[in-house]
N, C-alpha and C positions, 0 to 999 in steps of 0.2 A: 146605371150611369157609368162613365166612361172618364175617369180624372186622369189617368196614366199616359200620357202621349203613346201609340203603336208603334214597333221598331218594325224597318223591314231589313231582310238580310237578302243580301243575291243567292243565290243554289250553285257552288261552285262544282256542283257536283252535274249538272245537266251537260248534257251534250251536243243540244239544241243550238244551233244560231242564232236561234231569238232567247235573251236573257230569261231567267225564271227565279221568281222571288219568293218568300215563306215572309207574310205579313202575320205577327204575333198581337192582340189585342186583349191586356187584362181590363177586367170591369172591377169597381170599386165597390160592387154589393155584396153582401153576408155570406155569399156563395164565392165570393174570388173566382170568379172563370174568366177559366184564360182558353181565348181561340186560336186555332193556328189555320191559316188558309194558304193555299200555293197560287202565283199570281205567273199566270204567262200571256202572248199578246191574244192568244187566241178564248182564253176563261179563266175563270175564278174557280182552285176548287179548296172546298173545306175536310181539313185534313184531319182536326179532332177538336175535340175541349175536354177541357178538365174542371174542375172545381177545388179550389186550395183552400176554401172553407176561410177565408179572413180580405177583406176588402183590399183591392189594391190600389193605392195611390200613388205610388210610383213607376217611372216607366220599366218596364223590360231594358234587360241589356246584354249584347250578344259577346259571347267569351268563347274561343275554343282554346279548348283545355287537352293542354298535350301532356305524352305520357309514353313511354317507352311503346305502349301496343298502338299507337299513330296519335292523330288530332282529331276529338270531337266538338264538334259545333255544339253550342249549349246556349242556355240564356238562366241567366240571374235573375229572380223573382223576389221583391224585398215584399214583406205584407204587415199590416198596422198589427200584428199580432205579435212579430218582432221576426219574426221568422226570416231568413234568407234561404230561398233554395236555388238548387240547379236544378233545368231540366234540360232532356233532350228533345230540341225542338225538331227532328229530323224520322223520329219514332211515331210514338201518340200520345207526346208528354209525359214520357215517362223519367220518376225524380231517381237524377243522379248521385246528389247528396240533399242534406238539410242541413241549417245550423241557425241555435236562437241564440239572441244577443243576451245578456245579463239582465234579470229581471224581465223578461218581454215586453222592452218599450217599444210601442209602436216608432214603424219606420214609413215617415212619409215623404222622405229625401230620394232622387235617383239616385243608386250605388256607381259607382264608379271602380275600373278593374285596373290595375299597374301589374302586368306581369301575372304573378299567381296571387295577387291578393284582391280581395274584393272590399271597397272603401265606403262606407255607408254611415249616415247620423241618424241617429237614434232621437225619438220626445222623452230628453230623460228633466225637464225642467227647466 
């Protein structure tokens, strides 16, 4: 099942005349897989998935995270296990960083990002 709305991101990185998009799609089952597909006028292609092992109920959210060595495109991945990760959506999902909230309350709020921080509620009660 599917509770998380899909984020799409344009690919600023094509060189194409026709736009090209990476649609990201977590599922909320026991497995947390998360898809990534690239979207141009001409097909659909599927680029990877993963499996984050904890249901996701909130959306994806896209952050590039800058750093002296440039700017990578990433997405924020909150899961009911408490977990917040980064991944790079531009690779084959591969996690940039991890971090658990105190206690691992589950997180079934979309996070939200100001700058370098990443803003998210917790089920603590």
């Amino acid at each position: 099942a599917i509770h998380a709305d899909p984020v799409v991101i344009e690919d600023s990185s094509s060189e194409s005349s026709n736009p090209t998009f990476y649609a990201i799609v977590a599922s909320c089952s026991w497995k947390g897989k998360v898809s990534c597909l690239k979207i141009d006028v001409n097909r659909l292609t599927h680029l990877w998935d993963i499996d984050l092992w904890t249901p996701i109920y909130s959306p994806p959210q896209h952050i590039d995270i800058e750093s002296t060595n440039g700017v990578f495109p990433s997405l924020v991945i909150c899961g009911i296990d408490g977990t917040v990760r980064c991944l790079d959506y531009t690779s084959k999902g591969d996690e940039r960083w991890r971090a658990e909230n105190s206690g691992s309350r589950p997180i079934f709020t979309p996070c939200l990002t100001l700058k370098n921080l990443i803003i998210f509620g917790s089920y603590d009660g």
